[in-house]
VEXNU-11061 format. One record per residue: residue in three letters; x, z, y of N, C-alpha, C in turn. Coordinates in steps of 0.1 Angstrom, whole numbers, plus 5000, padded with zeros to 4 digits. Atoms other than C-alpha are relative to their C-alpha. Example, Ala and Ser with C-alpha at 12.3 -4.5 7.8 and 13.67 -1.06 7.14 Angstrom:
2
ALA500950004988512350784955500950005012SER499150004989513750714989499250085011
END
This chain:
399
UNK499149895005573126926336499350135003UNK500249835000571927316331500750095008UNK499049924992573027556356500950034988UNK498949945006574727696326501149954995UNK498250085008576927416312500249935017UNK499350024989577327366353501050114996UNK498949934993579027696353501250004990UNK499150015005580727636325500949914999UNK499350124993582227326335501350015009UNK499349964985583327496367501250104992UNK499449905004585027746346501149954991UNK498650065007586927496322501149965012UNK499550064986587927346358501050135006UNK498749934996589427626371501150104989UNK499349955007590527746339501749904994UNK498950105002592727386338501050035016UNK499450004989593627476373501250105002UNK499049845004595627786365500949964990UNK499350035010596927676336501149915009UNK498650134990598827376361500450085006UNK499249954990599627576383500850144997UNK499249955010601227866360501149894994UNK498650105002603227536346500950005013UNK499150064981604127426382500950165001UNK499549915000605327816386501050014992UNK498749995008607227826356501349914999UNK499250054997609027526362501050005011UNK499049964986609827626399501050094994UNK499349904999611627906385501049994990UNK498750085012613727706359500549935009UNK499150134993614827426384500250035014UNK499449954990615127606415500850145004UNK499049875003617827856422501350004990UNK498950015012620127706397501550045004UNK499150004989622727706424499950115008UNK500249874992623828006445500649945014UNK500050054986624627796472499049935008UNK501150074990622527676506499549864994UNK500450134999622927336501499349964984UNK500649985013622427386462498250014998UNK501449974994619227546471499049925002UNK500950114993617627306490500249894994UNK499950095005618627046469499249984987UNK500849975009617127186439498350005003UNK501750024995613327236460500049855007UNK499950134997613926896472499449884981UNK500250075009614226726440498850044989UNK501149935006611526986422498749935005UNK501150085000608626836441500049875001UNK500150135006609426496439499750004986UNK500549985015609226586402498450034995UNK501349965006605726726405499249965011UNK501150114990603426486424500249985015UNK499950044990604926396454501449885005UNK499650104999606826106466501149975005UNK498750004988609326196491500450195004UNK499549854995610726556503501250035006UNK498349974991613226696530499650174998UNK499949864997614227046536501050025010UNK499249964992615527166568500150135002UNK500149865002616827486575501150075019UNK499749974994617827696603501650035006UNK498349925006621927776610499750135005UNK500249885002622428126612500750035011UNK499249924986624628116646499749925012UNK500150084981622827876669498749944995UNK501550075003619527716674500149884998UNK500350135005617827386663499949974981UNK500150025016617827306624500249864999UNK499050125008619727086602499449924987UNK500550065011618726826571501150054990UNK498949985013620027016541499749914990UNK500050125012618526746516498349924996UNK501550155001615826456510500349954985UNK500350085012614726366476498649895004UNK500850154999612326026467500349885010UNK500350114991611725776492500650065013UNK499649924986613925856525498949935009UNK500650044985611725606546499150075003UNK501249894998608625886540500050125008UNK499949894993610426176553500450035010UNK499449974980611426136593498149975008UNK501350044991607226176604500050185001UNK500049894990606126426627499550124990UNK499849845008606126806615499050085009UNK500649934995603326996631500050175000UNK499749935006604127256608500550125000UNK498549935002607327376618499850145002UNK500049855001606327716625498750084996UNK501349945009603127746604500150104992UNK499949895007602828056585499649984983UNK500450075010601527896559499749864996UNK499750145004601427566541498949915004UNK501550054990599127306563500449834992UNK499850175003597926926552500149955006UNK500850054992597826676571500549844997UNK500150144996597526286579501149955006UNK498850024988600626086593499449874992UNK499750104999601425716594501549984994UNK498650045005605025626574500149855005UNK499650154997606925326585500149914996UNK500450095004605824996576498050025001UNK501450004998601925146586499450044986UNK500549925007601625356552499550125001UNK500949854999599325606552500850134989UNK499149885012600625936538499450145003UNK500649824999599626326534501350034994UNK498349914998602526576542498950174997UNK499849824996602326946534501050085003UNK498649914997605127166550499350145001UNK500149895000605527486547501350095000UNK498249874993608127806559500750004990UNK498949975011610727876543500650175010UNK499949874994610628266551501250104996UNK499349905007613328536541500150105009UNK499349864995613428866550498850045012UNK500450054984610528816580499949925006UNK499250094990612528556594499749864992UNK500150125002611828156593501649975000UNK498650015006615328046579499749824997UNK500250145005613827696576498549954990UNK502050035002610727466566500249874992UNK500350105006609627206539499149914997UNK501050114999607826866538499849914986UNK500150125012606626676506498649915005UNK500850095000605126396509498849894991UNK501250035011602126206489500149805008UNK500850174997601925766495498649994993UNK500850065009599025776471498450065007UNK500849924987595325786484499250074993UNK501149894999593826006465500350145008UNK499549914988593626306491500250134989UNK498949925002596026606481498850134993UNK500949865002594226926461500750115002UNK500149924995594327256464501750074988UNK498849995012596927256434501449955009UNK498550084991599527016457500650135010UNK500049884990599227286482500850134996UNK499449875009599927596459501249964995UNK498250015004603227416443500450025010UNK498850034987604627326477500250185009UNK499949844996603927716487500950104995UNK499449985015605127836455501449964999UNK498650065001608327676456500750035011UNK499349944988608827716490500750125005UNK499549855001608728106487500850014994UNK499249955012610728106455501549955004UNK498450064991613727886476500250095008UNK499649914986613428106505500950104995UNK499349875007614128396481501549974997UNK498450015006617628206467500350015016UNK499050044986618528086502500650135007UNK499749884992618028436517501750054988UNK498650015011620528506486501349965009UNK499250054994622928276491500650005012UNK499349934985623528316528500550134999UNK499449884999624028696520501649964991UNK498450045008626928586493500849905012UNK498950094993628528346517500650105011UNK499749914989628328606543501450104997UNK499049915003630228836516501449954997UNK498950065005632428606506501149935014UNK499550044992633428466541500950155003UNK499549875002634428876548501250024991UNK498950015010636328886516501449915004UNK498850094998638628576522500250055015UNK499149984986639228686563501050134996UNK499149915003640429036540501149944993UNK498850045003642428886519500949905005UNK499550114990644028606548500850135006UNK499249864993644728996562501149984999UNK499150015011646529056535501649954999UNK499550095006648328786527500749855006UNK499950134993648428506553501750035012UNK499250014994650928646574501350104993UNK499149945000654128746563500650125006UNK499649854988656129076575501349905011UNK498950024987659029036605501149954992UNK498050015008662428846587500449995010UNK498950014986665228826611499649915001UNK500950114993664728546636501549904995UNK498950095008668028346617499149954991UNK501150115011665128266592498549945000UNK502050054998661828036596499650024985UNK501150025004659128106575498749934996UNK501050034998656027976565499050014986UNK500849975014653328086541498449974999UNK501450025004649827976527499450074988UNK500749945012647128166505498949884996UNK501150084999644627946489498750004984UNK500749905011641728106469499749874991UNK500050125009640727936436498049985004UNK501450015001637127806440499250045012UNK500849904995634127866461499450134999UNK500849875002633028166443500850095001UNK498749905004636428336439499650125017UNK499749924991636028646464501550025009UNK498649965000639628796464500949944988UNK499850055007642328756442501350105001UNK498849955000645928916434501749935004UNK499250114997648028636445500450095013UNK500049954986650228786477502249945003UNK498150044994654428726497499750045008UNK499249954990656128886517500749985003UNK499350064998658928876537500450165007UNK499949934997660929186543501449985011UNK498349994988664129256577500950114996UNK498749875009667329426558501050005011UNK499350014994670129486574501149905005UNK498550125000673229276585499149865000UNK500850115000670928986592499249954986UNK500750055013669428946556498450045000UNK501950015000665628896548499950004981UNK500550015015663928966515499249954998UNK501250055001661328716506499650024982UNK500749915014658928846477498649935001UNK501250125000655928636460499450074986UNK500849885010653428846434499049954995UNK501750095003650828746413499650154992UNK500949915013648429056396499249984993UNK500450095011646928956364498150055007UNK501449994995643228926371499149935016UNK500350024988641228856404498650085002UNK500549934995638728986421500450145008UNK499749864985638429326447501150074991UNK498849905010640129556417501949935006UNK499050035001642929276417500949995014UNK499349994988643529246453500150165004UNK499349894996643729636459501150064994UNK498749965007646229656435500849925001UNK498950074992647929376449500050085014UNK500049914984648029586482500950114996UNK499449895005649329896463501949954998UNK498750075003652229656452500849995011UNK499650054987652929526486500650135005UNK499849894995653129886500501050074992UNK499149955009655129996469501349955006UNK499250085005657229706470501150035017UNK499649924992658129816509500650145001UNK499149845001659230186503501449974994UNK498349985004661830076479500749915005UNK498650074993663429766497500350055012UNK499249974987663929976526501250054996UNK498749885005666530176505501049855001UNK498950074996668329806511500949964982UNK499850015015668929796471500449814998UNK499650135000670229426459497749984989UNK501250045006667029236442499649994989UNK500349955014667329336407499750165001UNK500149835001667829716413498550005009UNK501050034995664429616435499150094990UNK501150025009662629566408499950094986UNK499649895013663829806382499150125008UNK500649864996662730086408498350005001UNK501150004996659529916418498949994984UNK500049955015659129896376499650134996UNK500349865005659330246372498850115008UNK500849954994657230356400498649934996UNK501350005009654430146386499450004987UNK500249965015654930196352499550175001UNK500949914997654330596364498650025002UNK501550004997651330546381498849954989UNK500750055011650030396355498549975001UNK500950034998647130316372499449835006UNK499750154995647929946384500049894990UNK500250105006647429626368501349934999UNK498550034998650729466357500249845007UNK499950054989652129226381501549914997UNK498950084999654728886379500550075017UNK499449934989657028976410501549884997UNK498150034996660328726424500150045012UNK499149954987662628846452501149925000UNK499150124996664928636469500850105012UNK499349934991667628846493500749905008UNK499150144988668728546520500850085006UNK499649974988671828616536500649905012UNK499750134986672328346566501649995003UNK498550004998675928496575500449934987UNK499050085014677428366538498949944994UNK500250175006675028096531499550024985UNK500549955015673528256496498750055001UNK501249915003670428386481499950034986UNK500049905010670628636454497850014994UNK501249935005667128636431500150104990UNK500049915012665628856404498549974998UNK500950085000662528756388499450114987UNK500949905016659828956365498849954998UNK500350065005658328746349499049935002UNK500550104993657628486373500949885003UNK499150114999658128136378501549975006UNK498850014987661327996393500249935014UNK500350104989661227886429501249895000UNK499450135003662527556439501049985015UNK499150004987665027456467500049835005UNK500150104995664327136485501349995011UNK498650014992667526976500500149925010UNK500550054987668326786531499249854998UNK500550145009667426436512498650024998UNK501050025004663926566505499650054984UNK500349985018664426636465500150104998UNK500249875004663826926447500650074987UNK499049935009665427146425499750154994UNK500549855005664327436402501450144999UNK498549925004666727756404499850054986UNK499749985011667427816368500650205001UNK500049844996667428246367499450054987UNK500349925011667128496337498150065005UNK501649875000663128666335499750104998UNK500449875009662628966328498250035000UNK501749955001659229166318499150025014UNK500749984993656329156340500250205006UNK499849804994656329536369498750074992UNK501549945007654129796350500450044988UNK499749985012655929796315500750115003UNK498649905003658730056321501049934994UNK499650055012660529816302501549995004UNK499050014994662929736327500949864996UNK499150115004665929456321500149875010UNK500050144990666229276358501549944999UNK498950074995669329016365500249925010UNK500150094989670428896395500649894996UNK499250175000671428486401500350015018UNK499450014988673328406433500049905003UNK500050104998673128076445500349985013UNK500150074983674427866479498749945006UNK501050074993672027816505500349965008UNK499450094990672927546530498750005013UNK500850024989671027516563499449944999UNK501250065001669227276557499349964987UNK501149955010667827386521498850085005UNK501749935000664227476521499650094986UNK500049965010663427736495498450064997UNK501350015006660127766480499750094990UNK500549885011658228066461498749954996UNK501250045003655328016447498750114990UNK500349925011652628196424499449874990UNK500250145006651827926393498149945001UNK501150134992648127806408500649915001UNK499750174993650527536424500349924993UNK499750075009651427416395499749974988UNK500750065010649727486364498649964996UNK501450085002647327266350499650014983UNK500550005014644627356316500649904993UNK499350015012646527276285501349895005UNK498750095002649427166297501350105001UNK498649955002653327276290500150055015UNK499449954987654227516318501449935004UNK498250094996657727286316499849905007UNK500350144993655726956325499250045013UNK500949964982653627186356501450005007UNK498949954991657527256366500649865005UNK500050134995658526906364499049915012UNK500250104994656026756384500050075015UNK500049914985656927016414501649965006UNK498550024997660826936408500549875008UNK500650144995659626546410500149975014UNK500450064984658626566446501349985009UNK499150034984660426386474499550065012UNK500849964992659226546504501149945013UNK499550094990659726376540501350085003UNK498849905002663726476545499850095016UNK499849954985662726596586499150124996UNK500949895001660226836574500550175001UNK499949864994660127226587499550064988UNK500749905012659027526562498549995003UNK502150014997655327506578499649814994UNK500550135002655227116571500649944985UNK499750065014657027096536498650124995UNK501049975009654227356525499249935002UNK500750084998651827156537500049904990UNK499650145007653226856522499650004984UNK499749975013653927036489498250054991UNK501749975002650027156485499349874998UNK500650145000648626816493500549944987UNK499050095011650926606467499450084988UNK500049895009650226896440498250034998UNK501350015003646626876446499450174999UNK500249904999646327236455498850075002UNK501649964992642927276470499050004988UNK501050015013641127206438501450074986UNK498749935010644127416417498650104990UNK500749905007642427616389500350145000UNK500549844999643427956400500849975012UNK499249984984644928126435501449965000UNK498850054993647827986449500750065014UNK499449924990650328166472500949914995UNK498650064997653427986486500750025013UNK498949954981656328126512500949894997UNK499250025000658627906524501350025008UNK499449964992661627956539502049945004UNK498550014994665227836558501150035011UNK498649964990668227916572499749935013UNK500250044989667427886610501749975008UNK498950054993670727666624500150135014UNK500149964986672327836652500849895011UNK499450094992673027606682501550025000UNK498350014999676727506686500350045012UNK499249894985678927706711501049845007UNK499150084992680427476737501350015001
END
């Protein structure tokens, strides 16, 4: 052969070498990252180079609040990927020789998994086959490795933001205000989804006079930050006017007109419930939110039947109170509809299968919500769920 059709040889050669490894590139950047989560992440560069010439692949990664590293995920052949890692804190992507179990010969390249500076974790693919590894095997597993590092670094920042978000809205939202100590309590938030940040979902529980408590349960249409600070504005609203001690319609008529003014707030379902313990009643008023339910000493449940009026925010006005007996050992239940409605189905048949429930008859307001979440399938609900519950606290008998 002619030096000249040598170099031109050389030149188709690394002209096919580029070209692969431009594919190999473009593909990393379709099939990894698909996912904005860690484990997503690693799952996606895991299963990427098993797809492009190699046999076996783990990815471990560092945690972010203590030493040692963890197996976020193993694609191909597991028995290939537990051999020794020389690697682990190589700067760059190294070959080398190992032994797999059963006395298979194998070539590993690992390489960092860098973000920011910082080693965040490191990746091994593996090869059973003997032709020895090129300079192309090398460049994917580098290539890929960087381009994961980049999501992962990601991802950890969103989890970071998102863990932040839910401890603000848990603020928010998780603990109720002071009711008189004649009434237990018990309330859960529970965001819709992993991605869901915030949300407008919120209860309260307000101390009136003469032993009465006002328990209040809110949904603001939308979610995210906007919808939780305007759930907050509510909250704060919704405290100026029940201190005036108003019944639970005239509530809502005032707290109506004050955000139909502002007119800068998102409009907002809103029930109030006025407990009073001495006479054994609870007075609602409801804008245009579901109706809570009253679980009795037997366990069964019971929707209270109560006029609607318009969503707070219209000006529109038109609250009515209902009155109803509360017995000591009724449990009364608010809710925002997360807990109950389910894509394309009758909001009558989500109310039924809440009415449905038997719940154990010894159960406390902390352990019928519990109960009532679980049964209801709560945790996987398609939007945020807020639920207070609450009963008449017995007073011991006088000797």
């Amino acid at each position: 052969m002619s030096e000249r059709a040598g170099e031109q040889a050389s030149l188709v050669e690394e002209h096919v070498a580029v070209q692969a490894r431009l594919r190999a590139v473009t593909d990393a950047i379709e099939e990894i990252g698909k996912h904005s989560d860690e484990q997503g992440v690693c799952e996606d560069l895991a299963r990427f180079l098993c797809r492009h010439g190699f046999d076996a692949a783990a990815v471990d990664v560092r945690p972010e609040d203590g030493p040692g590293r963890l197996r976020a995920a193993v694609a191909g052949d597991p028995k290939l990927v537990d051999l020794a890692d020389p690697a682990d804190e190589a700067a760059e992507p190294l070959v080398y020789a190992d032994m797999a179990p059963g006395g298979i010969p194998v070539q590993v390249v690992a390489a960092p998994l860098e973000s920011q500076g910082r080693a965040i974790g490191h990746v091994r693919a593996v090869s059973a086959r003997a032709d020895p590894l090129g300079e192309h095997a090398t460049a994917t597993v580098r290539d890929a490795a960087r381009l994961a590092a980049v999501h992962l670094g990601h991802a950890r920042r969103l989890a970071a933001t998102e863990r932040t978000a839910f401890h603000l809205q848990q603020a928010l939202v998780a603990e109720p205000g002071r009711p008189h100590p004649n009434l237990e309590v018990a309330g859960r938030y529970l965001p819709v989804g992993a991605r869901t940040l915030v949300g407008g979902d919120w209860f309260e529980s307000v101390r009136l006079h003469f032993g009465r408590s006002l328990l209040v349960v809110g949904d603001v249409m939308g979610h995210g930050l906007d919808a939780a600070v305007d759930m907050n504005a509510y909250r704060t609203a919704l405290r100026d006017v029940a201190s005036t001690d108003l019944p639970p319609h005239r509530v809502l008529r005032q707290l109506d007109s004050v955000v139909a003014d502002d007119g800068g707030l998102r409009p907002a379902t809103c029930l109030l419930v006025q407990v009073d313990p001495a006479r054994g009643s609870a007075t609602f008023a409801s804008a245009g939110h579901l109706p809570p339910a009253v679980f009795s000493a037997d366990g069964s449940a019971e929707l209270v039947q109560l006029p609607v009026g318009p969503p707070l925010g219209t000006g529109v006005g038109g609250y009515e109170p209902v009155t109803r007996a509360l017995a000591p050992a009724d449990t009364l239940v608010l809710f925002t509809d997360g807990l109950v409605e389910r894509r394309g189905e009758d909001i009558d048949v989500s109310l039924a299968r809440l009415s449905s429930l038997r719940v154990h008859p010894a159960s406390g307001p902390e352990e019928l919500v519990e109960e009532v979440l679980q049964r209801l399938d709560a945790h996987h609900a398609e939007d945020d769920v807020a639920v207070l519950a609450a009963r008449i606290r017995e007073r011991p008998a006088t000797p």
